[in-house]
C-alpha positions in Angstrom: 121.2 -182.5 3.2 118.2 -183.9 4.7 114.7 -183.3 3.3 112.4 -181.1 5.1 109.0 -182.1 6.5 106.1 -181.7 3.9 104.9 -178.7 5.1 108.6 -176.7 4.6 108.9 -177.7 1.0 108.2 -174.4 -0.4 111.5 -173.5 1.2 113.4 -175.8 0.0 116.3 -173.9 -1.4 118.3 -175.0 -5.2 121.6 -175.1 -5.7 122.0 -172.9 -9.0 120.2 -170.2 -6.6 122.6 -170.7 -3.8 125.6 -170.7 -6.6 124.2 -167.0 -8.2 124.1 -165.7 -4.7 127.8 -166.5 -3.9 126.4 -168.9 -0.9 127.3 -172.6 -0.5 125.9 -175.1 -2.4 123.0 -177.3 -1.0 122.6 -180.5 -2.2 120.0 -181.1 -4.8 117.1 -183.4 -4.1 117.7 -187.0 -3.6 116.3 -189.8 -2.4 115.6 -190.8 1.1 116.2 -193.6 2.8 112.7 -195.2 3.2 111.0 -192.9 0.6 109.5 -194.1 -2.5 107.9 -191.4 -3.9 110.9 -190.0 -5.4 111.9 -193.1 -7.0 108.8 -193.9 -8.4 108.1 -190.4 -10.5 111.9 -190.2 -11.7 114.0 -192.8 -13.2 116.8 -193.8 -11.1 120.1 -192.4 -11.7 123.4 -194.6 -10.9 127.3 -193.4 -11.2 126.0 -191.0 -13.7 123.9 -193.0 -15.5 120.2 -193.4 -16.0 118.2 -196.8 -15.5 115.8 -197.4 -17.4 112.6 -198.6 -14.6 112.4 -202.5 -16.1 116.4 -202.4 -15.2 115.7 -201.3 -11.8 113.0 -204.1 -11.1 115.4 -206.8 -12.4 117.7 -206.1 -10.4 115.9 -205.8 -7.0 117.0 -209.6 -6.3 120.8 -208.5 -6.8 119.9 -205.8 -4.5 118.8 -207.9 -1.7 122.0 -209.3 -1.3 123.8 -206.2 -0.5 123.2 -203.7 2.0 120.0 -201.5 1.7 120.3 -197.9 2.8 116.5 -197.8 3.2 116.4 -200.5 5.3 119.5 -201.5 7.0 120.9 -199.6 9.9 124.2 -198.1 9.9 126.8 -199.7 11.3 127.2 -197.4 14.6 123.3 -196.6 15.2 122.9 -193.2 16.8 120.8 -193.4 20.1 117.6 -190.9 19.5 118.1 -187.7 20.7 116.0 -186.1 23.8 113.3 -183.7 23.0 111.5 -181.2 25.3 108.6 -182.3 26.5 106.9 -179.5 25.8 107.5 -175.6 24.2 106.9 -174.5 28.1 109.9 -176.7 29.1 112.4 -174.7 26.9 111.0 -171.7 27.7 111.3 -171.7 31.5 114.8 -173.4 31.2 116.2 -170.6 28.8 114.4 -167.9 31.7 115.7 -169.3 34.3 119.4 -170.0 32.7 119.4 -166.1 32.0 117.6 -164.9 35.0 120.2 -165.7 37.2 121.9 -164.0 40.3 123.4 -161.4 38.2 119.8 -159.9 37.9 119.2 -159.9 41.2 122.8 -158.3 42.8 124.2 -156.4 39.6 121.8 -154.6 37.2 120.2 -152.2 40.1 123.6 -151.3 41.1 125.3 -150.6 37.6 121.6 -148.9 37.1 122.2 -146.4 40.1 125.7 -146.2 39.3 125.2 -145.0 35.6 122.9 -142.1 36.0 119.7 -143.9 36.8 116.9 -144.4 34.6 119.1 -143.0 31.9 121.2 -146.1 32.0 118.3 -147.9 30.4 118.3 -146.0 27.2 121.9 -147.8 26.5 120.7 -150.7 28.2 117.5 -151.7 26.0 120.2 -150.3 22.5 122.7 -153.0 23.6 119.8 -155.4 23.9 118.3 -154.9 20.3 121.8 -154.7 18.6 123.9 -157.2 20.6 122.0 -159.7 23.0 118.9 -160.5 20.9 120.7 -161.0 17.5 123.8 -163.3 19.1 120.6 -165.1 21.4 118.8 -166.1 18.2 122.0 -167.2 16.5 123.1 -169.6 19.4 119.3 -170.8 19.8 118.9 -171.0 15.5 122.2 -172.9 15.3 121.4 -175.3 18.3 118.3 -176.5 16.8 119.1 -176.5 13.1 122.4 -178.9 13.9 120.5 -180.7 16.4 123.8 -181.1 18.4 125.8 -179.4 21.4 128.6 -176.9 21.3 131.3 -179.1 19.7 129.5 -181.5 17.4 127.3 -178.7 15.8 130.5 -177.3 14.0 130.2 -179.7 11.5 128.7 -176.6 9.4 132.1 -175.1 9.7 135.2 -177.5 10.7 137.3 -174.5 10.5 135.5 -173.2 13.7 135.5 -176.1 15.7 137.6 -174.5 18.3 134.8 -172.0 19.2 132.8 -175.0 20.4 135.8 -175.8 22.2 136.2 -172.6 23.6 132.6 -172.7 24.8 133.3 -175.9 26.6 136.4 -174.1 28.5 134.4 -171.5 29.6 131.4 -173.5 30.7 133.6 -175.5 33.2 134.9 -172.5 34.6 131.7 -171.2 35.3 130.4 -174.4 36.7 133.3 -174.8 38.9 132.4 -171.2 41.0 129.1 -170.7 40.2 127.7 -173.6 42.7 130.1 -172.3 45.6 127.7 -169.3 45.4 124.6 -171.9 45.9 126.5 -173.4 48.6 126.7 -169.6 50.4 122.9 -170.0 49.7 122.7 -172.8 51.7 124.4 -171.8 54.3 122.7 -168.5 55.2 119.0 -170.3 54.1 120.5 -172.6 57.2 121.1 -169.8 59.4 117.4 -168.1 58.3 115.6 -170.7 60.6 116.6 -169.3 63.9 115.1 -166.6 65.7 116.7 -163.5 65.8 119.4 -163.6 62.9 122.7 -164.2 63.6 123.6 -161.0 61.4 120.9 -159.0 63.3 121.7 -156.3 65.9 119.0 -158.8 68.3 121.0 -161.5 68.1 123.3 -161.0 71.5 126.3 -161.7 70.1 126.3 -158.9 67.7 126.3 -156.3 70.6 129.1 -155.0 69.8 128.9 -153.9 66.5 125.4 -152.6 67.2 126.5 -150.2 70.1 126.6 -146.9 68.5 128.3 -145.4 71.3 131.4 -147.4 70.1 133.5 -145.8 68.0 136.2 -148.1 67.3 134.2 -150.4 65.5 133.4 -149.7 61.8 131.7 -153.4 61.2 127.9 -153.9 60.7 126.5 -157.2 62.1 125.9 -159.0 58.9 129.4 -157.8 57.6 131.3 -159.3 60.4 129.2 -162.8 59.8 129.8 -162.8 56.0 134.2 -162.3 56.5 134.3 -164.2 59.8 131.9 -166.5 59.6 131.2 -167.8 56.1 133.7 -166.9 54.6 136.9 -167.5 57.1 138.8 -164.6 55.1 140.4 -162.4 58.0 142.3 -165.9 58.4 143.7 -165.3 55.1 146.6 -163.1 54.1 146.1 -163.9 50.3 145.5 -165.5 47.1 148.8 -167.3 48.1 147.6 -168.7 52.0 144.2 -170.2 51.1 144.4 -171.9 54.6 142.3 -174.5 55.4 139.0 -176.3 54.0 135.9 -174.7 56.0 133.8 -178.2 56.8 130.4 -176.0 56.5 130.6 -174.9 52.9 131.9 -177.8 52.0 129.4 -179.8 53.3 126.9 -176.9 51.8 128.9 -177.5 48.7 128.3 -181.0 48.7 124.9 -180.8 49.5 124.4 -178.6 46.0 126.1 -181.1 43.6 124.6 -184.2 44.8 121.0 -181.4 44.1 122.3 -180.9 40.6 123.5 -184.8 40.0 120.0 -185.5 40.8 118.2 -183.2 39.2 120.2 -183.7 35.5 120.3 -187.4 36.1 117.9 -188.0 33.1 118.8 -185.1 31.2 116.1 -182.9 29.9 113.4 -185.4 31.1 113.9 -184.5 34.7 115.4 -180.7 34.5 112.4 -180.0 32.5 109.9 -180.7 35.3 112.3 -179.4 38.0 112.7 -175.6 35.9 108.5 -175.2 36.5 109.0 -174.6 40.2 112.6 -172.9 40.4 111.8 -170.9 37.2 108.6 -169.4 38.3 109.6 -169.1 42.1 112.0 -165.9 41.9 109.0 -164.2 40.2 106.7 -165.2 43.1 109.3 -164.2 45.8 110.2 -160.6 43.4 106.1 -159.6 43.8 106.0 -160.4 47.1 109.2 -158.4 47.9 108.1 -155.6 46.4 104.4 -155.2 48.0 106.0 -155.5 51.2 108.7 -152.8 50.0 106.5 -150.3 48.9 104.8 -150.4 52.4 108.1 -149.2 54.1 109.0 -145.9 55.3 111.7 -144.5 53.5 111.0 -146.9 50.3 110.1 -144.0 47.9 113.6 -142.3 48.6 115.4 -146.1 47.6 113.0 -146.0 44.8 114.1 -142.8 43.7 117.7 -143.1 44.2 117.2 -145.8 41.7 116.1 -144.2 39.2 116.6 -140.6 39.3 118.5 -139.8 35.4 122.0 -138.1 35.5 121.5 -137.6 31.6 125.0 -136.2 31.4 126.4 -139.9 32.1 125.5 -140.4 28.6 128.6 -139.4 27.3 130.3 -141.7 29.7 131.7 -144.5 27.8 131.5 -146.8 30.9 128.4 -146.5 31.1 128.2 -147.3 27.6 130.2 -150.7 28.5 128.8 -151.7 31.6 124.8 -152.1 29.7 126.5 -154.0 26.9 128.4 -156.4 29.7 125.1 -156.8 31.4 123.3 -157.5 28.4 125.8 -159.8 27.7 126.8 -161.9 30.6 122.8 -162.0 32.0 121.4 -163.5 28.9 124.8 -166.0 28.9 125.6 -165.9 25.4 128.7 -167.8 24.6 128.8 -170.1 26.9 127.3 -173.3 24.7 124.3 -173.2 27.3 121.6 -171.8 25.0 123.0 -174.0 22.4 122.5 -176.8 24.4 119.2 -176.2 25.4 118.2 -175.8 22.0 119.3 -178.7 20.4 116.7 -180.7 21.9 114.2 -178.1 20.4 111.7 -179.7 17.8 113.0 -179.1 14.0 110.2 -176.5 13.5 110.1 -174.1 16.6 109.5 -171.1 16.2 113.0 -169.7 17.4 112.2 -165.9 16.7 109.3 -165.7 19.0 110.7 -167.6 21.7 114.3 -165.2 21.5 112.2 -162.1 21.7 110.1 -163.7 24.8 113.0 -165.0 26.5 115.5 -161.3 26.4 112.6 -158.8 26.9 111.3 -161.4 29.5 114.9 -161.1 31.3 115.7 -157.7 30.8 112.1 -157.0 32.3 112.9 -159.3 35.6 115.9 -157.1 36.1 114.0 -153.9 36.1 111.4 -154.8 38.2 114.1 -156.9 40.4 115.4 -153.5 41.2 112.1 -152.2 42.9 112.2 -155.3 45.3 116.2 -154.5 46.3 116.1 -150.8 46.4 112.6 -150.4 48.0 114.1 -152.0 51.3 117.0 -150.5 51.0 115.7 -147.1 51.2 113.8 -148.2 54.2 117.5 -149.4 55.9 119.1 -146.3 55.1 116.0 -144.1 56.8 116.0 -146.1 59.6 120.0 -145.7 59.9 119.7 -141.9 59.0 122.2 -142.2 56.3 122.1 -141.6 52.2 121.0 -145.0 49.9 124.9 -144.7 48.7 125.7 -145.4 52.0 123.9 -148.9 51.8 123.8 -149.8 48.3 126.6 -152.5 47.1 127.3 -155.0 44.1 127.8 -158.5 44.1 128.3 -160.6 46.5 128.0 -157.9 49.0 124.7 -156.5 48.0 123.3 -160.5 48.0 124.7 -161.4 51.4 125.8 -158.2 53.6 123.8 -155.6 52.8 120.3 -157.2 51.7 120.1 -159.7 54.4 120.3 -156.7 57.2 117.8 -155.0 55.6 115.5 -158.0 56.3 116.8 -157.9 59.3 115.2 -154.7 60.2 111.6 -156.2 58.8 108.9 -157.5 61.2 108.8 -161.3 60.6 112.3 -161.2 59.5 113.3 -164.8 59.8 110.5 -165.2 57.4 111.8 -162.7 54.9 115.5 -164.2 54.8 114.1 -167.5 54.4 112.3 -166.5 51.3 115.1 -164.5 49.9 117.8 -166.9 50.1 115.4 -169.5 48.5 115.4 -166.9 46.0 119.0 -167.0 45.3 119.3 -170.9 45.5 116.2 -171.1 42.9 118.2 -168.5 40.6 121.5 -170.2 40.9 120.6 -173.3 40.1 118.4 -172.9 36.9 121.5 -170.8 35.5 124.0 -173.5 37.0 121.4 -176.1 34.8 122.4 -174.0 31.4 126.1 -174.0 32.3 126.7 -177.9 33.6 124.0 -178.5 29.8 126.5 -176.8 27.6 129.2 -179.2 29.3 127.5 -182.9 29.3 125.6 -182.4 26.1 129.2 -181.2 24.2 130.8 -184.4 25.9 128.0 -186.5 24.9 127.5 -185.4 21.7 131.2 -186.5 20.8 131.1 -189.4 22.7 126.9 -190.6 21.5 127.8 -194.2 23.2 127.7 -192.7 26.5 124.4 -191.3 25.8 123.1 -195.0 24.4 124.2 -197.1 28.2 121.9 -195.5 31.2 124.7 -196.9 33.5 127.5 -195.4 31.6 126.0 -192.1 31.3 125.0 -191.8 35.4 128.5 -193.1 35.6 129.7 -189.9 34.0 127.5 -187.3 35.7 128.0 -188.7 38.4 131.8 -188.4 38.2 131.8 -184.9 36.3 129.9 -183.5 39.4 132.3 -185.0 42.1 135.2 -183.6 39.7 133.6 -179.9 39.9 133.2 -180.9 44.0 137.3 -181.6 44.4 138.1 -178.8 42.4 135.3 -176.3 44.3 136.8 -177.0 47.7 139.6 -174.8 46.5 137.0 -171.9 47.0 135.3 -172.6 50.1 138.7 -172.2 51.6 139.4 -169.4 54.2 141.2 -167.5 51.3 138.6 -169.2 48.7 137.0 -166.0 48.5 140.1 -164.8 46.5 140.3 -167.6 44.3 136.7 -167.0 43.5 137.0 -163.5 42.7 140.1 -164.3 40.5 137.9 -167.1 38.2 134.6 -164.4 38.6 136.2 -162.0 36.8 138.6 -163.6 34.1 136.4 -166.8 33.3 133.7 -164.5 31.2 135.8 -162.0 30.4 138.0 -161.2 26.7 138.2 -164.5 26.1 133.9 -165.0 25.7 133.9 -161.9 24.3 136.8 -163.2 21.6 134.3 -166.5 21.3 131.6 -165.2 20.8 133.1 -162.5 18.2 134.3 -165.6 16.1 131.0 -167.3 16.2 129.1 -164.1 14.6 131.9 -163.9 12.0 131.9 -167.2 11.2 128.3 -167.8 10.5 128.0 -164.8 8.9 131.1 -165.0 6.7 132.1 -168.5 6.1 129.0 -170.2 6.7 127.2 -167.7 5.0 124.3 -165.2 6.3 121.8 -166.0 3.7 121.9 -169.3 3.9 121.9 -169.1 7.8 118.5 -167.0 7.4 117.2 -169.4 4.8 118.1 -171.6 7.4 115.9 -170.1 9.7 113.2 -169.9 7.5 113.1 -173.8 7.3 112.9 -174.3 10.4 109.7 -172.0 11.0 108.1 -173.2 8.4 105.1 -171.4 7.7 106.7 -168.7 8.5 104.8 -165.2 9.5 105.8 -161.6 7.5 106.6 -160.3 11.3 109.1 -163.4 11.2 110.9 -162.5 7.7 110.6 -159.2 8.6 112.7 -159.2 11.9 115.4 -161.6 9.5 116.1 -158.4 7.7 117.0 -156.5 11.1 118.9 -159.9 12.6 120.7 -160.1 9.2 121.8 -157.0 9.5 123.0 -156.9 13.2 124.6 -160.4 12.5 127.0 -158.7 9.6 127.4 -154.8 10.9 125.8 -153.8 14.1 126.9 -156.7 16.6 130.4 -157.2 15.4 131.3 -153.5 15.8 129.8 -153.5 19.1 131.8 -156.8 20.5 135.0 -154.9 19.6 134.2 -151.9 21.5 133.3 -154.2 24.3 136.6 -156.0 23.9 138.8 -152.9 23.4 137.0 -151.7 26.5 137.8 -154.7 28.3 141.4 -154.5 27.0 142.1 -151.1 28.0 140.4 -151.3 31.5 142.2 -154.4 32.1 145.6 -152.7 31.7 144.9 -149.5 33.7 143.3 -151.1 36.8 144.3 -153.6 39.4 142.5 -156.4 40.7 141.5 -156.3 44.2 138.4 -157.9 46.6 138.1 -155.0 49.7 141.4 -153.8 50.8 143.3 -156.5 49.2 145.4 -155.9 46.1 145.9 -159.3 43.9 149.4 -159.8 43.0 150.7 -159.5 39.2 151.5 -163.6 39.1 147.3 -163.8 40.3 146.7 -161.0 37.4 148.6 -163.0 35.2 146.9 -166.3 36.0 143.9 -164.9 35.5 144.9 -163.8 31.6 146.0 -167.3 31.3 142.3 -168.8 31.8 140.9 -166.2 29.6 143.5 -166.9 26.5 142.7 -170.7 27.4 139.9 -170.4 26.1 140.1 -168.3 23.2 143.5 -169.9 22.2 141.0 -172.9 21.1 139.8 -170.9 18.0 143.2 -170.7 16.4 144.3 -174.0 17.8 141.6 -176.4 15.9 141.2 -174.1 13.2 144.8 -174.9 12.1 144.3 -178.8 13.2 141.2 -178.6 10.2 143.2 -177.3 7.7 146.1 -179.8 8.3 143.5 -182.9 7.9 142.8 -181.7 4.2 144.6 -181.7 1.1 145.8 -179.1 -2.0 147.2 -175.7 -1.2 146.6 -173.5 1.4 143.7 -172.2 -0.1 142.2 -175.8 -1.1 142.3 -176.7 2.3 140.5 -173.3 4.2 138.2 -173.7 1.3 137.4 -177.5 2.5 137.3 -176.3 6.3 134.7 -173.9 5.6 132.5 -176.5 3.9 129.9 -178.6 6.0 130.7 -182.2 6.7 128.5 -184.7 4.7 126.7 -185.6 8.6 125.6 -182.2 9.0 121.9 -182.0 8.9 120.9 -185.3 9.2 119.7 -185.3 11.9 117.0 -182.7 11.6 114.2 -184.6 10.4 110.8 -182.9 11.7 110.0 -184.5 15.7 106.1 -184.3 14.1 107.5 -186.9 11.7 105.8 -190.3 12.5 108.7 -192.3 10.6 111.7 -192.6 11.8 114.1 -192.5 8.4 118.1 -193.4 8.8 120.1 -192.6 6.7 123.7 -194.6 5.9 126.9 -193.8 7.7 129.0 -191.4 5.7 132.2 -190.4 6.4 132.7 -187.5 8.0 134.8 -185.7 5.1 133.9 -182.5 3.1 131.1 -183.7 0.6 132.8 -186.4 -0.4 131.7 -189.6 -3.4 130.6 -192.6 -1.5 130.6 -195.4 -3.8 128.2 -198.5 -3.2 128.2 -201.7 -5.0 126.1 -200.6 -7.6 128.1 -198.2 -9.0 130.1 -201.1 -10.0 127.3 -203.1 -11.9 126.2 -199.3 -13.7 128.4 -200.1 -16.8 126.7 -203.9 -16.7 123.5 -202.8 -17.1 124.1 -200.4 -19.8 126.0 -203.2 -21.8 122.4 -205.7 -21.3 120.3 -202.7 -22.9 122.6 -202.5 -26.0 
């Protein structure tokens, strides 16, 4: 294991401790490569033998003919590893990765829909005993292991497949998520002309705005989001996706090639991008709610919102839907936050910046609520109908019903240009997370692409016109479809499954102590707050958060069973069902998969081998010296094998020297 900076020693843990405690050995204090203190207060010890200090000096000539650890590089040199420019950096990337769209278009409607206010008394309980103890465990073991989704299970080989798994569901993600940029782009297109196209001013929209004609059911903005945007009425299904529709792809182009260029040099250049998209959804959030609460009919949207139906409480869907949305907004499981984290310095303090980061996004989804339903009460005065009428989820609350509501505002090509830079800022910090958890698990296995510059840009560059091909399945008249199919299955029982493994695993087989000792290391000097809150994670990490991912699963299981699939009026077919269950089992399947490849690589019985799966691999750790280091220490290559004996020449020349003394 590699040494911790001076300041950490007092946590340095022994391995007769570990042993009493039932926990996994560390190794005992050694020598490091390019340290002489050690050597020079202890005499050396070689293949079990000790040296005598005049033995040592005689033989530093023999020495200089053979490799040195201390001083000559390994044979495949590991590139240095990006770090965050600054603790503001990580911050607004991990706020902006989990204050995404979902915020914005599904929290005020689950909120209404579960009995009101009430709905955040299960809400904030699925927060403290789910999301924050599974956020600090994905940000505690990004940073320890200094490595992405894949690499970093070198603590547990056995669970490699969860990294895996993380990498499946971070490609699905990424493959839908931009299209919704793209329908960004192409309404923040349409914002710039005077009146709206969705508005009842604009004079094509007559029609639908006559109220003396019955026949039509269609609001303006309703009949440009199917017709226009999306192409689906030309659709009969998820089997006729018809045609590519040249705008959104051209809007979907136009949102890669914004991505390629804003990942090009990694963290370097998202890290400066994430201060202006991180911090402009809050601006836009105040600003939409001033001008809200000046509205007639905003109190009664306000209310609606909020009003408690405390009998909902003994809803178990209500129950499920705050732990989904706890869940899926702070986008745990999807090797995002992992990512992100792994360029973290060695000694941030990963308690404080879990607790700013949740309550942070759990508090933009509150207030988000105020700016949506604070205009929406104003539409449904001004049509004379109830808030139900109005309110939607989704897709449709983003681009139907929210954009007529501007529509009704004075100044409101103004507002809808705001908005829908909103959305685009929102999408794309949470598409940075997702396309992170994929290059920095591809680069972390393959570090040579990380070492060229050309090679890497070669690889972006080609990942991102990959995700482009496969997106123009979904910007397709029946792409809708295709989108709703991947929405729904992609971050469904299979991240749940995941991310059920990964708090097992480090719980169970790593081992919870030592994760939390772990921990501890990392922060240093750490505060009695800071141990403290260990005790409560530690607990969550073993009882609470487990029980509560299988409710959530069983939930998902049984709801999944009784209901169909559907998008409006249409019904998706049992082979789309199916297909969908396919992507989800993909992705779980990988726990299983490489667990059982791990065991096959060792040797013994059954039980000898998952005993050397659950070990950590002799490279794990060694990269997590402290960034305030000055000197840069590297250590030899080791094979990457269950703390295995690596012998050197001088274990050969031990017996030598002991037959000189005598």
């Amino acid at each position: 294991m590699k040494p911790l900076p001076e300041p950490c020693n007092e946590h340095q843990k022994k391995s007769s401790d570990s042993a009493a405690r039932g926990e996994m050995p560390s190794v005992e204090a050694k020598a490091v490569p390019g340290n002489t203190e050690l050597s020079a207060e202890s005499p050396a010890q070689l293949n079990g033998f000790t040296v005598p200090p005049s033995v040592t000096g005689a033989t530093s000539q023999a020495e200089s003919h053979s490799p040195s650890p201390s001083h000559a590089p390994p044979l495949n040199p590991q590139p240095p590893r990006e770090q965050w420019g600054g603790k503001y950096e990580f911050l607004l990337s991990c706020l902006g990765y989990c204050v995404g769209l979902g915020n914005v278009w599904r929290f005020p409607y689950l909120c209404y829909r579960n009995g009101g206010g009430v709905f955040l008394i299960p809400y904030f309980i699925m927060l403290f005993f789910t999301g924050m103890p599974l956020f600090l465990m994905e940000l505690s073991l990004g940073q320890y292991g200094a490595a992405g989704p894949i690499t970093v299970w070198k603590c547990c080989p056995l669970l490699k497949g969860i990294g895996i798994g993380m990498l499946c569901v971070s490609t699905l993600v990424c493959l839908y998520y931009n299209v919704i940029i793209a329908w960004t782009f192409y309404y923040l297109g349409n914002s710039f002309q005077s009146p709206l196209p969705w508005s009842c001013d604009a004079s094509a929209n007559a029609k639908f705005c006559n109220t003396t004609n019955t026949t039509i059911s269609l609001s303006p903005s309703e009949e440009f989001w199917n017709d226009r945007v999306l192409g689906v009425r030309s659709s009969k299904g998820l089997h006729d996706p018809g045609p590519v529709r040249w705008e959104l792809a051209l809007c979907l182009l136009a949102a890669w090639v914004i991505i390629f260029l804003c990942m090009l040099k990694g963290i370097r250049s998202s890290g400066k991008v994430v201060y202006v998209t991180a911090t402009f959804p809050y601006f836009v959030l105040i600003v939409l709610i001033i001008r809200g609460a000046t509205l007639e009919g905003s109190l009664q949207g306000v209310a609606f919102y909020l009003t408690p139906v405390w009998e909902r409480l003994a809803n178990a869907q209500v129950w499920n839907d705050a732990a989904s949305q706890i869940f899926y907004s702070l986008g745990i499981g999807v090797g995002g936050l992992l990512s992100m984290a792994s360029y973290n310095k060695f000694d941030n303090n990963v308690i404080r910046d879990t607790l700013v980061i949740t309550i942070g996004n759990c508090a933009t989804s509150f207030f988000a609520g105020f700016a949506i339903f604070s205009i929406l009460g104003h539409m449904a005065w001004k049509k004379g109908v109830p808030v139900e009428k109005v309110a939607d989820t989704g897709p449709g609350l983003a681009f139907v019903a929210y954009p007529e509501a501007l529509a009704l505002l004075p100044g409101s090509v103004f507002w809808a240009i705001l908005f829908f830079l909103m959305l685009f800022m929102l999408g794309v910090d949470t598409l940075f997370g997702n396309m992170e958890g994929v290059t920095t698990a591809v680069l972390d296995e393959f570090p040579q692409l990380r070492a060229n510059v050309k090679h890497k840009t070669l690889f972006l560059g080609l990942l991102c016109f990959g995700f482009y091909l496969m997106g123009l399945l979904l910007v397709t008249n029946g792409g809708i479809y295709w989108f709703t199919l991947i929405d729904s299955f992609s971050t469904s029982f299979g991240l749940i499954i995941i991310t059920l493994f990964m708090c097992l695993g480090i719980s169970f087989f790593y081992g919870v102590n030592q994760f939390c000792q772990d921990i501890v290391d990392m922060i240093c000097r750490c505060p009695p707050w800071c141990t403290k809150a260990l005790l409560y994670f530690k607990a969550c990490w073993v009882f609470c958060t487990p029980f509560l991912l299988l409710f959530i699963l069983t939930y998902i299981f049984i709801e999944m069973y009784r209901t169909s699939l559907h998008y409006g009026s249409y019904v998706f077919p049992r082979w789309g069902k199916a297909l969908g269950v396919c992507m989800g089992a993909i992705c779980c399947l990988q726990i299983p998969i490489w667990a059982i490849v791990a065991v096959s690589k060792e040797s013994g019985t059954l039980k000898d081998r998952f005993q050397k799966a659950i070990r950590p691999l002799n490279s794990w750790r060694v990269n997590n010296l402290n960034s305030t280091a000055q000197e840069q220490r590297v250590e030899p290559e080791r094979i990457d094998g269950p703390f295995t004996v690596n012998l050197t020449e001088v274990d050969f020349t031990a017996m030598a020297w002991e037959s000189s003394e005598a």
